[in-house]
N, C-alpha and C positions, 0 to 999 in steps of 0.2 A: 521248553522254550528254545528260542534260536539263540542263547547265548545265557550263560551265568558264572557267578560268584560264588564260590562256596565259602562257609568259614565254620572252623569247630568252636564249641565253648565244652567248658569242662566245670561247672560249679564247683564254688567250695564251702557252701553252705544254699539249704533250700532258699528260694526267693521265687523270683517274676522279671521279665526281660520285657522292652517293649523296644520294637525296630520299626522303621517307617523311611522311604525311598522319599518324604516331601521333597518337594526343592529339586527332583530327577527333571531333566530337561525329557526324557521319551519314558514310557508305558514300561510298567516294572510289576512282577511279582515276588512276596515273600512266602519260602517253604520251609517250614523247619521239621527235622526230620530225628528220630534218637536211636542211637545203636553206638556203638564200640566200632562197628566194620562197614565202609559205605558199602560192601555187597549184601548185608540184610541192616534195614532202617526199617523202622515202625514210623509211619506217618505220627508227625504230633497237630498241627496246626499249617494255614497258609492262606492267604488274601490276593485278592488281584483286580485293583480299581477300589480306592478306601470313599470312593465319591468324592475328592478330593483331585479332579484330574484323573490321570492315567497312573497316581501315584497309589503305593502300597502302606497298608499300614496292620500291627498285628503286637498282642503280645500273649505272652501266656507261662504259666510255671514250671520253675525247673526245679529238681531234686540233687541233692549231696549224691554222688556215686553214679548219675545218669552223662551221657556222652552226647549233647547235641552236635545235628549240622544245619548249616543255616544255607540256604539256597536263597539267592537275589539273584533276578533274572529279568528277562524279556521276552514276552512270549512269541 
């Protein structure tokens, strides 16, 4: 995209995250990505346009011992 936000999460027990950009004044997407090193990520999941607008929305499970990053962006 021409601009983003990264953010890491780190679990401390298995669960489910759900993010969503409602309420974003311009066009946004959500990437989430899993590795230790932002030079090799495994794609996990990513949305863009929830039909809701130009806004994003996504969720999906994390694991104890896994290293997400979370990309919110504009394409």
């Amino acid at each position: 995209g021409s601009g983003s936000v990264w953010y890491k999460h780190v679990p401390v027990a298995d669960g489910a995250i759900a993010l969503d950009t409602i309420g974003s004044s311009y066009d946004t997407f959500i990437v989430v990505w899993e590795g230790t090193s932002v030079y090799d990520l495994t794609f996990v999941a990513c949305n863009n346009d929830a039909g809701t607008g130009n806004t994003s929305s996504l969720a999906f499970q994390t694991f104890l011992g896994d290293t997400y990053h979370i990309e919110i962006g504009t394409p």
